[in-house]
Structure formats: C-alpha cells, structure tokens
VEXFIBA-713888 format. One record per residue (C-alpha): x, y, z; residue in one letter. Coordinates in nm, 2 decimals, always signed. Layout:
        x        y        z   residu
        X        Y        Z        a
...
//
This chain:
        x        y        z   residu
    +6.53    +4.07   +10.77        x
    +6.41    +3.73   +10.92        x
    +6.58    +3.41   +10.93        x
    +6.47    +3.12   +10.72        x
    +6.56    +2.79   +10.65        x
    +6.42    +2.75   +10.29        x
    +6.68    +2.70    +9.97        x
    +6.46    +3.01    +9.85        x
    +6.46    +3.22   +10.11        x
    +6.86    +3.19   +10.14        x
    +6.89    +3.23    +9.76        x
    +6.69    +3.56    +9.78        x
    +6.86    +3.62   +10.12        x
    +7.19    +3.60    +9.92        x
    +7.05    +3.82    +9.62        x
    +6.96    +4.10    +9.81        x
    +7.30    +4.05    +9.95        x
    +7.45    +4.13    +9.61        x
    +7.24    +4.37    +9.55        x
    +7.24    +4.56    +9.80        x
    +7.53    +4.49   +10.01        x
    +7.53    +4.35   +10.38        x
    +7.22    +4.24   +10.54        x
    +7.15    +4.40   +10.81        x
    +7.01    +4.12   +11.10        x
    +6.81    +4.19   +11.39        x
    +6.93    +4.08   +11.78        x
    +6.96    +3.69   +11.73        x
    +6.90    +3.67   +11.37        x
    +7.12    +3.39   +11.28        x
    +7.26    +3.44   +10.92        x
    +7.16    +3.25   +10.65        x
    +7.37    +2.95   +10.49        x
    +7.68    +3.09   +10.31        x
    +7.73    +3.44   +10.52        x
    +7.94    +3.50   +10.81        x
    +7.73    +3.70   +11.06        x
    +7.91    +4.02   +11.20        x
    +7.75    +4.03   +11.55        x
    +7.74    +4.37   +11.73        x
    +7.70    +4.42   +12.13        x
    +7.36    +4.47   +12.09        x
    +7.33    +4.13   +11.93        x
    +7.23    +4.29   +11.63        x
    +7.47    +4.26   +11.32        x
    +7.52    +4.21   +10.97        x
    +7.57    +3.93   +10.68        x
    +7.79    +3.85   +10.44        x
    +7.84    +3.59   +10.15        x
    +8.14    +3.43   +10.22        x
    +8.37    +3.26    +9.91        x
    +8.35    +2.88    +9.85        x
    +8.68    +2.69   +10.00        x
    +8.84    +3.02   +10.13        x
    +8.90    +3.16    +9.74        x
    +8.90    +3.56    +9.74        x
    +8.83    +3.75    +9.39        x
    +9.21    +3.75    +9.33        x
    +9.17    +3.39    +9.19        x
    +9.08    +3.58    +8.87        x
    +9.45    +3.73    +8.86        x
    +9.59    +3.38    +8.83        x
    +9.38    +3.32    +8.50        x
    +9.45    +3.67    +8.42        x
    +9.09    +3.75    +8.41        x
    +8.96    +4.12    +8.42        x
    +8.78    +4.20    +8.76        x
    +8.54    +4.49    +8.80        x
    +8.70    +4.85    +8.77        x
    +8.70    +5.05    +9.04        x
    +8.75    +5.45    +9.02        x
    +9.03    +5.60    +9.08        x
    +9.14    +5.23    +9.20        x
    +9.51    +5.38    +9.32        x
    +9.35    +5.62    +9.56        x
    +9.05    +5.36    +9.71        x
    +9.35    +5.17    +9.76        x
    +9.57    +5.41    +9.94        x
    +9.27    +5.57   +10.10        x
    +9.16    +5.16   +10.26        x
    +9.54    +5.16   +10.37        x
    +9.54    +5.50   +10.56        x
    +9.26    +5.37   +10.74        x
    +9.40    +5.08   +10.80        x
    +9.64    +5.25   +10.96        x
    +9.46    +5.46   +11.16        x
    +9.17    +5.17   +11.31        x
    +9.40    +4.84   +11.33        x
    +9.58    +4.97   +11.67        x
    +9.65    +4.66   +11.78        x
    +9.80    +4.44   +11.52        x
    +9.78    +4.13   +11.76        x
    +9.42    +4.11   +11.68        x
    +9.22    +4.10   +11.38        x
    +9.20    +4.39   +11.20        x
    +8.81    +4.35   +11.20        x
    +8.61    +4.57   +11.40        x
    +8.91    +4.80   +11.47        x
    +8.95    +5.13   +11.65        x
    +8.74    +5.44   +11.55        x
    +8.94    +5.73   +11.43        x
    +8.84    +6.08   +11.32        x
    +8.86    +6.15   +10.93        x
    +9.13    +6.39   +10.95        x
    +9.34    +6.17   +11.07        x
    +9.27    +5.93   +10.79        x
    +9.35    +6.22   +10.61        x
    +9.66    +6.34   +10.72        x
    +9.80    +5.96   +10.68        x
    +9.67    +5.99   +10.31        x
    +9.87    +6.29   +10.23        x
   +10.22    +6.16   +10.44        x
   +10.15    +5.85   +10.25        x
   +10.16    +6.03    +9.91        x
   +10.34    +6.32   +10.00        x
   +10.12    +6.57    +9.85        x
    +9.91    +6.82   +10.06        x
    +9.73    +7.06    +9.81        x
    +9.34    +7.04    +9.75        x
    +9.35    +6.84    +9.47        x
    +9.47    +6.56    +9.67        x
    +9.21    +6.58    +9.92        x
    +8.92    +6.60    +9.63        x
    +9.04    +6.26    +9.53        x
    +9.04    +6.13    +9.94        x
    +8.71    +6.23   +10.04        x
    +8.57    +6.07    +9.67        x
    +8.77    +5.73    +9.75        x
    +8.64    +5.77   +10.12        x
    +8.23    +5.83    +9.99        x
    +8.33    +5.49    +9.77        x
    +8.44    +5.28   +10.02        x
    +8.15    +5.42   +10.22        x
    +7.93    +5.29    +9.95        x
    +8.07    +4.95    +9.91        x
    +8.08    +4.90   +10.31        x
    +8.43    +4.89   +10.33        x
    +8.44    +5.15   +10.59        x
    +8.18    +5.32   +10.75        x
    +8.15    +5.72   +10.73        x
    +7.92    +5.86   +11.04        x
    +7.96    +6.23   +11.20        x
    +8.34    +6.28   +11.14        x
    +8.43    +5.93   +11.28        x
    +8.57    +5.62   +10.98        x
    +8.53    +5.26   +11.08        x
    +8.68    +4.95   +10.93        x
    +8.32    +4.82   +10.71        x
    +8.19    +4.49   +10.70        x
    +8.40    +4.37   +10.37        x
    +8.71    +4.40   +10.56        x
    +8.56    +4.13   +10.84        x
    +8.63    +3.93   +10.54        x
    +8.99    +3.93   +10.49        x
    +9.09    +3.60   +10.50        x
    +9.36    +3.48   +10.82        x
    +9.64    +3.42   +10.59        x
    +9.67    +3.78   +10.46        x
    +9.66    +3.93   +10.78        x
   +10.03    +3.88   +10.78        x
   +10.13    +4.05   +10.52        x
    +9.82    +4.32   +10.63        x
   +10.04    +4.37   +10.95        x
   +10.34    +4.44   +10.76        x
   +10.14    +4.68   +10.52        x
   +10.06    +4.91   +10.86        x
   +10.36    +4.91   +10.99        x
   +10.53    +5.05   +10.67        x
   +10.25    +5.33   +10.65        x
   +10.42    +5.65   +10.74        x
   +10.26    +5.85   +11.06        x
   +10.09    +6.19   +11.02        x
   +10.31    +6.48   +11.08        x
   +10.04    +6.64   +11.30        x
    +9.87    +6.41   +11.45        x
    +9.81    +6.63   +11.80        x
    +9.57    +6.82   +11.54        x
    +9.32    +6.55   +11.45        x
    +9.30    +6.34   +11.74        x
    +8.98    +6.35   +11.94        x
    +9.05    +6.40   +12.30        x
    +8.69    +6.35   +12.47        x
    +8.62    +5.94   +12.47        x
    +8.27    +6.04   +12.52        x
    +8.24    +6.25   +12.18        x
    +8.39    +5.96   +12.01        x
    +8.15    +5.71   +12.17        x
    +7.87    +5.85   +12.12        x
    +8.01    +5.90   +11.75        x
    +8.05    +5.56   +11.68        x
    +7.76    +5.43   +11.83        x
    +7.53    +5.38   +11.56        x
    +7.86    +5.24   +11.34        x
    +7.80    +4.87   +11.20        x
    +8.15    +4.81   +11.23        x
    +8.20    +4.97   +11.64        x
    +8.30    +4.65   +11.80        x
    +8.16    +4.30   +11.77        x
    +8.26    +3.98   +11.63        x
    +8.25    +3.74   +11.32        x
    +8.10    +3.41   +11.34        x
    +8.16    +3.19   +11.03        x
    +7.80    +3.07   +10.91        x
    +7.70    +2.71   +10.74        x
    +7.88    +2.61   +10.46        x
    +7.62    +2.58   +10.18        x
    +7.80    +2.41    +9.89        x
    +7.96    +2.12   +10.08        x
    +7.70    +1.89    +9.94        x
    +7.73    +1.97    +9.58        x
    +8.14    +2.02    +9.57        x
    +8.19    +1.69    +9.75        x
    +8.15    +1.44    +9.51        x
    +8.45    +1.59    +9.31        x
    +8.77    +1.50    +9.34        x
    +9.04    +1.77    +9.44        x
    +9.12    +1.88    +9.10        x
    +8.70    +1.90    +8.95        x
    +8.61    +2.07    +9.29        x
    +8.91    +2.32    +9.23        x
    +8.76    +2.41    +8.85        x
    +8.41    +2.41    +8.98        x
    +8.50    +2.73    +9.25        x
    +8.70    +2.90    +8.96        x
    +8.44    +2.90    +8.71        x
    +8.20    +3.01    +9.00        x
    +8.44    +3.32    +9.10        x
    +8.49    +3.44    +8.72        x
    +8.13    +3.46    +8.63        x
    +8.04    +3.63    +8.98        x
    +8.34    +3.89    +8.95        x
    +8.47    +3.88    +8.59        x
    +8.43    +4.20    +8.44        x
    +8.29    +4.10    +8.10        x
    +8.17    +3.75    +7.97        x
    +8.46    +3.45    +8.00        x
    +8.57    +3.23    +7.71        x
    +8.39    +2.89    +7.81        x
    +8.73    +2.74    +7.66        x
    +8.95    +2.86    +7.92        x
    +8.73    +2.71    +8.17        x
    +8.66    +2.31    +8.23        x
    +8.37    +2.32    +8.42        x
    +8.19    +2.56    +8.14        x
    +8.33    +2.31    +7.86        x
    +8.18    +2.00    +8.05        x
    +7.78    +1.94    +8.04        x
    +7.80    +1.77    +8.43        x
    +8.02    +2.01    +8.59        x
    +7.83    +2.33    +8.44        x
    +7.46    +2.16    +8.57        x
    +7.65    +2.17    +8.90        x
    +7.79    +2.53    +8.89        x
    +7.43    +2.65    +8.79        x
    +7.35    +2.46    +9.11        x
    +7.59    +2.67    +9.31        x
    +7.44    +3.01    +9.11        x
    +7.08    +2.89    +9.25        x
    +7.16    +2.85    +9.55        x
    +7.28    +3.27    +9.61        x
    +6.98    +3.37    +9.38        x
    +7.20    +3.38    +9.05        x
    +7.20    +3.24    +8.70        x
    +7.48    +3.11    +8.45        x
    +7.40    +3.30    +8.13        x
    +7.53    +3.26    +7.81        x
    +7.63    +3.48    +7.51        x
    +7.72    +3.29    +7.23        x
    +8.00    +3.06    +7.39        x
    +8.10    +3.28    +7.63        x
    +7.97    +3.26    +8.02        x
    +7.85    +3.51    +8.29        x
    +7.59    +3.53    +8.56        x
    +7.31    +3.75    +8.67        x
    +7.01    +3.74    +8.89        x
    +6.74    +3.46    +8.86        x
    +6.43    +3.53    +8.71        x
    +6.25    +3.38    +8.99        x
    +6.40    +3.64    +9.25        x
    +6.40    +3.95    +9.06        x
    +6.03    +4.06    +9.13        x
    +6.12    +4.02    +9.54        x
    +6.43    +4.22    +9.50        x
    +6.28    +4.53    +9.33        x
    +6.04    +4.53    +9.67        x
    +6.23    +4.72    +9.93        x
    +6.22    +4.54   +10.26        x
    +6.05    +4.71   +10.57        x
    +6.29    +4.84   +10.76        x
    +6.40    +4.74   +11.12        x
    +6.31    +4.91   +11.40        x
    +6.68    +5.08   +11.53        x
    +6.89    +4.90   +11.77        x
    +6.89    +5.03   +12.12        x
    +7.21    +5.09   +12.27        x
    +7.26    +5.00   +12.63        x
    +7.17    +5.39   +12.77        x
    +6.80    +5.34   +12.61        x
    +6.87    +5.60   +12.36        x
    +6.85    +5.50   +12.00        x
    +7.12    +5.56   +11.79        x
    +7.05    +5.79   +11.49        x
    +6.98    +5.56   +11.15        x
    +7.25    +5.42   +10.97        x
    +7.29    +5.51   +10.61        x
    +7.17    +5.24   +10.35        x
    +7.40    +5.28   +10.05        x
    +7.62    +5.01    +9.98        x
    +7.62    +4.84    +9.69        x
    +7.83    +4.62    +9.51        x
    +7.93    +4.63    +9.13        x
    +7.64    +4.39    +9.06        x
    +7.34    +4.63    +9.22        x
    +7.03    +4.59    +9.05        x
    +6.76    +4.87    +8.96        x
    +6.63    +4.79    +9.30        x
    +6.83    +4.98    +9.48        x
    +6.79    +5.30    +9.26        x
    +6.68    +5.63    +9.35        x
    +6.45    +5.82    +9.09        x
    +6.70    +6.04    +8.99        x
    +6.91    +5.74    +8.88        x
    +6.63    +5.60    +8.70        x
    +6.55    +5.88    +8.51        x
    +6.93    +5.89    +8.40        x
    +6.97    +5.55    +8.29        x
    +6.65    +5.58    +8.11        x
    +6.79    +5.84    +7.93        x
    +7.14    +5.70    +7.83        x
    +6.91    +5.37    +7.70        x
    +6.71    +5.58    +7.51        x
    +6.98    +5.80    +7.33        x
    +7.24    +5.51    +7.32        x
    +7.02    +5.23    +7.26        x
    +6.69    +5.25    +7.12        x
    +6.77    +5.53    +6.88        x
    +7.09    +5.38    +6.75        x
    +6.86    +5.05    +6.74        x
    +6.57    +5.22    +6.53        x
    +6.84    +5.37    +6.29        x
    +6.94    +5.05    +6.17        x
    +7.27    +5.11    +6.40        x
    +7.24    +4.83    +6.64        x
    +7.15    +4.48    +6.66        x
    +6.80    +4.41    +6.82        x
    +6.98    +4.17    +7.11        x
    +7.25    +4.41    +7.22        x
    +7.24    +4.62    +7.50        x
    +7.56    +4.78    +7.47        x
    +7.59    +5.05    +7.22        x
    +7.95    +5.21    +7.11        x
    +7.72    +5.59    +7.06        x
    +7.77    +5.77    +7.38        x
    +7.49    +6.03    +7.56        x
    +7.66    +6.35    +7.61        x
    +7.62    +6.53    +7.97        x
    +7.49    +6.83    +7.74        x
    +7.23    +6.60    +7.61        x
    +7.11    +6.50    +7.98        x
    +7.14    +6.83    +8.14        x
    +6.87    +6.91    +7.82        x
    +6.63    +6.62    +7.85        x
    +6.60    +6.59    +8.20        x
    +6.49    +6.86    +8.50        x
    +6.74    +6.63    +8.74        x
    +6.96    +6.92    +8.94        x
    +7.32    +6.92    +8.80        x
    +7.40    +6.80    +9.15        x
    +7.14    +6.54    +9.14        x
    +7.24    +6.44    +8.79        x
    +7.65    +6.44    +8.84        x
    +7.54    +6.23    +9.16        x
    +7.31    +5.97    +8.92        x
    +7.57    +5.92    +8.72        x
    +7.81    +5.86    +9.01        x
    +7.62    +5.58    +9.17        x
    +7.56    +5.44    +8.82        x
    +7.92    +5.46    +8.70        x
    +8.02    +5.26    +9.08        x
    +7.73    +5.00    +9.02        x
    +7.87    +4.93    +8.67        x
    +7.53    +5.00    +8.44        x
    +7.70    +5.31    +8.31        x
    +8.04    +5.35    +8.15        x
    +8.17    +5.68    +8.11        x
    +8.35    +5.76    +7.70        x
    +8.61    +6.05    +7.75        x
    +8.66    +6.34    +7.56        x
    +8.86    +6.24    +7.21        x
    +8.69    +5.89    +7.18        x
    +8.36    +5.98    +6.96        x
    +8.21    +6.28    +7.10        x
    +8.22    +6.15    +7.45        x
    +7.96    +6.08    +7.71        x
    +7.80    +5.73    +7.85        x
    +7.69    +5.46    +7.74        x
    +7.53    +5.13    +7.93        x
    +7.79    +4.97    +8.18        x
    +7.91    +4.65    +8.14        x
    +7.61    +4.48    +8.42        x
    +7.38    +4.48    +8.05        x
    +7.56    +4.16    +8.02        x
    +7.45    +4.02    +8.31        x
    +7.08    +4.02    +8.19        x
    +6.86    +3.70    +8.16        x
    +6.64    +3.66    +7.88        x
    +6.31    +3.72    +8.01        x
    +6.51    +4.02    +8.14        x
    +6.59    +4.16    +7.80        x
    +6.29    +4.14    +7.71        x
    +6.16    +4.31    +8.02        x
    +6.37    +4.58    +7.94        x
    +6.30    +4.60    +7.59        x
    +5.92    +4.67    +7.65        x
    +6.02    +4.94    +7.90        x
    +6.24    +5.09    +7.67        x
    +5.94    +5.11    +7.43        x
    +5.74    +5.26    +7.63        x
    +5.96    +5.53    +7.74        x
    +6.08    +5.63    +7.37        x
    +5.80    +5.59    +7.22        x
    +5.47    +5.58    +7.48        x
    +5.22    +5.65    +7.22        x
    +5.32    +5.40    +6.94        x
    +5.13    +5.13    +6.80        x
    +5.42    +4.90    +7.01        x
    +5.37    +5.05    +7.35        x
    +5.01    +4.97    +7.29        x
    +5.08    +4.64    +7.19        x
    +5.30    +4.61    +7.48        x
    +5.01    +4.70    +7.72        x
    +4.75    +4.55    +7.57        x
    +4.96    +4.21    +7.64        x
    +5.05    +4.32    +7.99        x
    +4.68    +4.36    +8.07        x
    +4.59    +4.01    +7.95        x
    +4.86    +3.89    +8.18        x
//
C-alpha cells in the first residue's frame, strides 16, 4: 500500500481497512490519518483505525446496544486470556508486541483455566485460536501464537485491570512439556510474525476539525452515534440517539463516515452504516501485493497469511468457494421466497433458511470447502446460521444485508437475477442495460 495524502485515498485507505483488516505498510510508509502505525524492526508494519476521543466498542454497553456476535464468544475470550498469559511476560510493559510462545502452551493454560482436559475442549481451543487468527488478534505461524495487531489497541487505562487479569490466570501444570528450549527455533519461528517485536506510533487525528466546533456534551453524542452504526449489530432507533434526531449533527456524522470510506444508511427511521458507493468498485480490486520484508540475515521470511477480517468484510475479500455459497443461500432464501409472493421486494433478509442438505446438492464445493465457506461467512456476518427446531434449520443472509447502500441493492438484485434465472427475459434486460452503460 502507498501513502497518500488525499481525503480519498485515506477514506479508501480506511475501507480496505475494514474490510479487510490491518494494512499491511511497507519500510517507512507512514500511516494514513486515523490509524496508529504498528512499526516492525524492519521498518515495515501495519495500520490500524483508531477510535475517535479514546472510545472502545464497549461504549455500546452503556446504551445497551447489541454489538456483533462472536462464536463461541466464552471460549475466544478465554482462549485471548490464555495467551495473554502466555506472551505478556513482563507486565511492566505494554502488553503489545509481547513474547512468542508455542501453542501448546496456550493450550495447556486453556485447559488449567477451565479445568477440563478431554478433546472436546481442545476442538473448541484450536476453533477460538483460527478466529482470533482471522480477526488479527493473534497471529498463528508454524506452532508459535503472537499477541495480533488489535491487541496494540488496548487502550492505557485497561492495562491495569489487564495486569490483574494475568496474574489471576492459573499456570499450566506441565509446563516443562511445551516450552521451546532452542531460542533459535523460536526465532526463526516468529520471524515472519506481524506482531514479533516493534512499536506503536499514534497517527494524525482526523476528526479534530469536524468534532471541534461542539461543545463537550454535542461532541460526546456525535462519537456515540458514530460507534453504534460502525459496531451495532442491527439498525439503531434514531430516537435513542441525538445526533441521528438532529439534521446538523447527522450532516456532520456522515462527515465522519466519509472520511473512513463509510455511509450513514437509513431503514425507515432507524440508522446504520456501510461502505460508500464511491469506494466499493476499488475495494473489490485486490491490491498488488508487496514484495516480503527482508529480515536482517537477507533471508526472506516465508509470506504471512492474509485472512483477517472484521465483522464488516465485504465480498472483496471472498474466495470462490464462499461466493458460490452465499449465492446459493440468496438464491434459495431470497429470490425464491421473493418470487413466491413470500418476501418483500426491498428485503434482503429472509426468515426461510437453506439447509446444508440443500447446498451439499446444488453445489460441487468439497464438504470441507463448503463447511469452511460457511465458516468464513458466518465470522464475517453475511450468513446467520437457524438451528435445528427453529423451521427446518439452515442459513439465511447475516445481518451485514443491512449494511447495504441503495445502489447496492440494486447491484445485488441484478446479480441475483442473473444467477436464478440467467436466461429470463430480466437477465436480458439486465444486460442489455449494462451494455449501454
């Protein structure tokens, strides 16, 4: 990624951000307004948006707003705390970059945390350890966890009761059985890890102009109303929110939202955000990648894995299998409901679920590749799974359907046509008009 200094080139900066999770920078890059830069010894490094006035996502407990689910949130949690543990050695510190420790270390401090040992237990581990792998808040390479880039973003004043958090963890019975003896294994481990060693340098603020001609009180509604519609769950009540009630104080949130690629949306009178229209053509381009850091030896470290993404990832940073999944679950939960009389023409969320039986017969996806799909799509929010008992069960579109814009619904409502039905007289229609473009 290169540096620029354009409003648009920060707001797609900040999209792809969301989208994709941190940006990786090459030796020097500086990061763009809004991100903290996570510098590396090779001067290469990573960014990250950063939360206007110091605000974290648990604002939306205060207001008792719903954030995104997580999966099996109680072992993510556990699982981020027995790491924790085992990379924040020295609690004087910041707990950002950390230590490198083996997995089965993290491991064993899982199961002396919970007090369980069978393979059950560790199922649920290594699935909590591939999602916070995913969302960058650790780093997986070769045997070897690393605090991720998220956690650079814990703010100072928790670090406190962070501290106290580690020092209540229990130790591993066995440690002498995990630990890695050979510091030259374990460097040469880590060596490609985003998160082995560095530091974090607070970038430019980028809302300082807009927030300052509030008072304490306006300013303090503007960065709520920004941090629901980024992280609430579902569409917020614009009655529980002042500066979605007031015409002057929403022009300026939209502001904000423009300014990190993002748009206020409404559904009837309730609020959300998604991507700008303006960006989304960039973002489904994937970006040439970087040639690989060189570590001080001259040998270049093997290629770090690409997956993070946050709750908001876009189709961009879909694989084909996933794709060909969610195209399914639209198809059988959407468009057929839809032509049925069944649905609404402007909904995108459908209460008829897709079976798995119904996938595993319409698609030539592995059932590895497919259980995988709907993994990644279940973490990025566009599918929600129905159990067993409610309807027939299955999945139906995730809750991100309500973060579409509405040249994006309609986007999506030609593609849907043409993949249900690529022979009507619609899908014609819709290339015929396509073509004139």
């Amino acid at each position: 990624m290169t540096s620029t200094g354009s409003s648009a080139g920060q707001a797609l900066a900040h999209a792809r951000a969301r989208s994709g999770g941190p940006l990786r920078l090459g030796a020097g890059v500086p990061a763009p307004a809004g991100m903290t830069r996570l510098t590396r010894p090779d001067s290469t490094g990573h960014a990250l948006p950063v939360w206007p006035d110091g605000v974290t996502p648990s604002l939306l407990e205060e207001y008792q707003v719903a954030a995104v689910p997580v999966e099996r949130a109680g072992e993510t949690r556990r699982v981020l705390a027995a790491t924790l543990k085992c990379c924040w050695n020295d609690l004087s510190v910041d707990p950002w970059p950390g230590d490198p420790a083996p997995v089965e270390l993290v491991l064993d401090t899982y199961r002396a945390l919970i007090g369980r040992t069978d393979d059950l237990m560790r199922n649920w581990a290594r699935g909590a350890l591939r999602r916070l792998h995913d969302s960058a808040w650790i780093v997986l390479d070769d045997g070897v966890v690393t605090l991720g880039p998220r956690c650079a973003l814990w703010p100072v004043e928790s670090h406190a009761q962070l501290q106290e958090l580690v020092r209540r963890l229990p130790e591993p019975e066995r440690p002498e059985l995990t630990v890695v003896a050979d510091a030259d294994i374990v460097a040469a481990a880590v060596l490609p890890l985003p998160g082995a060693g560095g530091r974090a340098e607070p970038g430019l603020a980028e809302f300082d102009d807009l927030l300052g001609a509030y008072d304490e009180r306006r300013r303090a509604e503007l960065v709520a109303a920004f941090m629901v519609v980024e992280h609430a769950a579902d569409p917020v009540p614009e009655g529980r929110f002042a500066a979605l009630r007031d015409p002057a104080l929403r022009h300026t949130l939209g502001e904000m939202l423009a300014r990190r690629g993002r748009a206020l949306i409404q559904l009837r009178e309730r609020w959300t955000s998604g991507y700008d229209d303006t960006h989304t053509a960039a973002l489904a381009r994937p970006q040439a990648p970087e040639p690989p850091p060189v570590s001080p030896a001259g040998d270049p470290p093997a290629p770090e894995e690409e997956a993070e993404r946050s709750a908001d990832a876009g189709s961009a940073g879909l694989g084909v299998s996933e794709r060909a999944v969610l195209t399914l679950v639209l198809v059988h939960s959407v468009a057929i409901p839809r032509a049925e009389g069944l649905l609404p023409e402007d909904s995108w969320l459908s209460p008829h679920p897709t079976p798995v039986d119904e996938l595993r017969r319409h698609t030539q996806v592995p059932i590895g590749e497919l259980e995988s799909a709907l993994r990644t799509l279940r973490h990025a929010g566009l599918l929600a799974q129905v159990k067993a008992g409610e309807e027939a069960g299955g999945y139906v579109p995730g809750p991100q359907f309500h973060r579409l814009t509405p040249a994006a619904r309609r986007r999506l409502q030609e593609e849907l046509i043409l993949a249900a039905g690529p022979h009507t007289p619609l899908a014609a229609a819709v290339r015929a008009r396509r073509s004139a473009q």
